[in-house]
C-alpha positions in Angstrom: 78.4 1.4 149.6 78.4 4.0 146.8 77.2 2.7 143.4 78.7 5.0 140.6 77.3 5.2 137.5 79.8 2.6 135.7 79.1 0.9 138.1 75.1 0.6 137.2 75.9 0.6 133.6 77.5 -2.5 134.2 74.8 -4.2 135.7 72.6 -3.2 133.7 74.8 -4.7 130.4 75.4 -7.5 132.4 71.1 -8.1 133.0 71.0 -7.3 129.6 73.3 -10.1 128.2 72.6 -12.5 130.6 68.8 -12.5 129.9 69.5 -12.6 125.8 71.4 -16.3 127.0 69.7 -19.2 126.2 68.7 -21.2 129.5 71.1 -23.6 130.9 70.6 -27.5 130.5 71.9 -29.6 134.0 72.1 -33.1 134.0 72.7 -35.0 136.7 75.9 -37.1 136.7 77.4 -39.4 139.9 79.5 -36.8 140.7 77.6 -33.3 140.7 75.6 -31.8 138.3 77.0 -30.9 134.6 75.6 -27.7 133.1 75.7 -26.7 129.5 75.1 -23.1 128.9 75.3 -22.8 125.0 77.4 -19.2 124.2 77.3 -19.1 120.5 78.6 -21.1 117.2 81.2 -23.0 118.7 81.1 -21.5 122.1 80.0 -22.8 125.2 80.8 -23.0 129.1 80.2 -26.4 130.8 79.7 -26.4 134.8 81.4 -29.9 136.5 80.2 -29.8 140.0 82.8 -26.9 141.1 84.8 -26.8 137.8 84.0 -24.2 134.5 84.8 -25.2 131.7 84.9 -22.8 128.7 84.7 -24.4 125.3 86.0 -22.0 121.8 85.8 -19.2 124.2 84.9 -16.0 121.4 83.4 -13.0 120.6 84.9 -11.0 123.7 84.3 -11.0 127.6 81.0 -9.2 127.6 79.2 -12.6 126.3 80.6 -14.4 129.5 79.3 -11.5 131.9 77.9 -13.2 135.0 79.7 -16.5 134.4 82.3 -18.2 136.3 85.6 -17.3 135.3 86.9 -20.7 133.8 89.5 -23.2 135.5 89.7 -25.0 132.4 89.6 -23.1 128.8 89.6 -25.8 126.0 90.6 -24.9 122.1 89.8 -26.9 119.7 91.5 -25.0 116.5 93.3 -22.2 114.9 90.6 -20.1 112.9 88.4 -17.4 114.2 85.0 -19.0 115.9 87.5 -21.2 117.8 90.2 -19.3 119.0 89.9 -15.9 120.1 93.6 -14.7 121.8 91.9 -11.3 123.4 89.0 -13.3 124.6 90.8 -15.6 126.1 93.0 -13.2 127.9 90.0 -11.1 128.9 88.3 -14.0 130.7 91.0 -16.3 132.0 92.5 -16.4 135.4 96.0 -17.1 136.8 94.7 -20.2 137.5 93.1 -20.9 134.3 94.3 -24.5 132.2 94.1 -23.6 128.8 94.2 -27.3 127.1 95.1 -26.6 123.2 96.6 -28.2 119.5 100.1 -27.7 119.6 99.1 -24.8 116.7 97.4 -23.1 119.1 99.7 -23.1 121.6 101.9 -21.7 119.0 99.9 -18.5 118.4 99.1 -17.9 122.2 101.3 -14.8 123.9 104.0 -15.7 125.9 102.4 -14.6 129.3 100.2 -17.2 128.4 102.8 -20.1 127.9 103.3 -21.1 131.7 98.8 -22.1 131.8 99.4 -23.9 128.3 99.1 -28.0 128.2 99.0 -29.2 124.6 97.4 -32.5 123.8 97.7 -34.0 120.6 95.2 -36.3 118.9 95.2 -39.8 121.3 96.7 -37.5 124.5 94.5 -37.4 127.8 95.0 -35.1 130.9 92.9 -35.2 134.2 92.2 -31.5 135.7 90.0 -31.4 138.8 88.0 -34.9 138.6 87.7 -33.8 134.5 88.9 -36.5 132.4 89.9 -34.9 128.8 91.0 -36.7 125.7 92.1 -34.8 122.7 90.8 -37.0 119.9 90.9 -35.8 115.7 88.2 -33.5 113.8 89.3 -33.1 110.3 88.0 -33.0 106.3 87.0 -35.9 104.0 88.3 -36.7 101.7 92.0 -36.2 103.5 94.2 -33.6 102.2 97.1 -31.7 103.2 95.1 -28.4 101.8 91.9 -29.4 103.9 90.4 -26.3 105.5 91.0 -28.8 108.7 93.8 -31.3 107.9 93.9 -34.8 110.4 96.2 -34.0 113.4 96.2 -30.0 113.3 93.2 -29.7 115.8 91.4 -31.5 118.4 87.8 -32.6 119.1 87.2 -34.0 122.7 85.9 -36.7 124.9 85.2 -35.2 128.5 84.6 -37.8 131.3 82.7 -36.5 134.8 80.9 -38.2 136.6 81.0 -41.3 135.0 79.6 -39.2 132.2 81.0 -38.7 128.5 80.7 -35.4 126.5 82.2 -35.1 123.2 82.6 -31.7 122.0 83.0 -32.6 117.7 85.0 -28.8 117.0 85.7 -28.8 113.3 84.9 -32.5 111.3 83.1 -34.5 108.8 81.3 -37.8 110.2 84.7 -39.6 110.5 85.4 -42.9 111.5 86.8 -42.1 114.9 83.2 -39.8 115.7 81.6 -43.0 114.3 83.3 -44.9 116.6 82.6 -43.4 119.7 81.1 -45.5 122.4 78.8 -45.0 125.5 78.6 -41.2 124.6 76.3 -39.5 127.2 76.3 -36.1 125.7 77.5 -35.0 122.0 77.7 -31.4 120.3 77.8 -32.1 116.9 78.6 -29.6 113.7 77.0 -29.1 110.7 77.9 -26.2 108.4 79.3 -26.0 104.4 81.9 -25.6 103.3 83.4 -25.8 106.7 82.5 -29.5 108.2 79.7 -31.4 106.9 76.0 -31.2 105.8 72.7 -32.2 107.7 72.7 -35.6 107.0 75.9 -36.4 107.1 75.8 -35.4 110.6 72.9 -37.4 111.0 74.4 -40.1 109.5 77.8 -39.8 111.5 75.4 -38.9 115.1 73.6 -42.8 114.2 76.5 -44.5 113.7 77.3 -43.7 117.4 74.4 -42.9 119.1 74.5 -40.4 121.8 72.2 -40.3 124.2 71.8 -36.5 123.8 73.1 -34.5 120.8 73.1 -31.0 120.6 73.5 -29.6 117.1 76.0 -26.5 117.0 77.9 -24.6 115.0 75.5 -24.6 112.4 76.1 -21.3 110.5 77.7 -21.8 107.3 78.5 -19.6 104.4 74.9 -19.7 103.2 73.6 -19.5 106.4 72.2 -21.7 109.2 72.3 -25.5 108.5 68.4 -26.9 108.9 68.6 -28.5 112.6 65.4 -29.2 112.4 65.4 -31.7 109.6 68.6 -33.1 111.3 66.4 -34.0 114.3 63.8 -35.2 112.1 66.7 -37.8 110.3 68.0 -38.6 113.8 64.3 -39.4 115.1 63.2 -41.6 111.7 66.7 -43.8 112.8 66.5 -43.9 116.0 64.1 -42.0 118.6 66.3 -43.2 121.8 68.4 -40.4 121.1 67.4 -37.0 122.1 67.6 -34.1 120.0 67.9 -30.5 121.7 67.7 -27.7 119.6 69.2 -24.6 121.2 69.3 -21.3 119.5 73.0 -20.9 119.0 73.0 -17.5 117.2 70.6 -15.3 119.5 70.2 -11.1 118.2 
């Protein structure tokens, strides 16, 4: 087989980027095991037994170099560090579910239209043993000129394995994240202006107790939100719940 230089350069970027990832998590579920491989911000890929699962896919293919190409491609809103049009085409497949707001679905290309199923806040949709529920992630106090109004995007509640991961997207601790029951794993946000401070989201992540939370999407306008002092609130309420820091924004 003749290698050509592309050919090595590409490996090499590919060693490169894969190496700067943070290590997968795997936890074992009754059906397989579910990986988390944190991406950046609000970017991730979750493994389901046989399934990928591309959260907020951003930033361009390179940072998904080595990983399975997606079956399902979830979105949970309209701005930038969510939804990424070129990314998404550079990564998807013909067979690729892209689950998305019905604003999303509005701003996707038309080639796109025929992978598209829009759930609105309350719908749920089954793709290969994946339960998904679309469920809100919005601004308190409510206003029509919110920076993330009620009913524009979607937060989610993921069932595998008789497992339940909710992915928060955009949101302030509101009663329907406070609400959540039996939640196995949870990826909570924390940034101003954008969704909420540290112990808000401390407060919210008590209220309904995860077994494991992961703090993401943490950089705000002034910076990266203090995870550690959210751990440090979440431990002081309630140390049954397990706190994994994960570098979200490696160089």
């Amino acid at each position: 087989m003749k290698i050509t230089f592309l050919s090595l350069c590409f490996l090499f970027a590919a060693a490169i980027v894969s190496a700067q990832r943070v290590q997968p998590d795997a936890i074992p579920t009754a059906a397989g095991q579910l990986t988390i491989q944190p991406i950046e911000h609000a970017s991730l890929v979750l493994t389901a037994g046989n399934t990928s699962i591309y959260v907020d896919p951003t930033g361009g293919a390179a940072k998904y170099t080595g990983l399975t190409a997606p079956d399902i491609i979830l979105v949970t809103d309209i701005h930038g560090d969510h939804f990424d049009a070129a990314t998404i085409a550079a990564v998807k497949t013909t067979k690729t579910i892209i689950i998305v707001p019905q604003v999303v679905a509005d701003k996707l290309p038309a080639a796109d239209k025929a992978q598209v199923v829009v759930l609105k806040n309350g719908d749920k949709k089954t793709l290969a043993a994946v339960g998904i529920t679309a469920i809100p992630m919005y601004n308190l106090p409510e206003s029509a000129t919110a920076m993330h109004p009620k009913g524009r995007g979607n937060g989610y509640v993921l069932n595998y394995g008789k497992k339940k991961i909710y992915i928060s997207g955009d949101t302030q601790g509101i009663p329907e994240m406070r609400s959540l029951k039996n939640i196995d794993v949870a990826f909570v946000c924390m940034n101003l202006p954008y969704t909420m401070d540290v112990p808000e989201a401390a407060d919210a992540v008590l209220a309904f107790a995860p077994k494991i939370v992961y703090p993401y999407h943490y950089r705000g306008k002034d910076g990266l939100s203090d995870v550690s002092k959210f751990k440090s609130l979440v431990d002081a309420g309630n140390k049954g719940i397990d706190v994994r820091l994960r570098d979200w924004y490696v160089k």
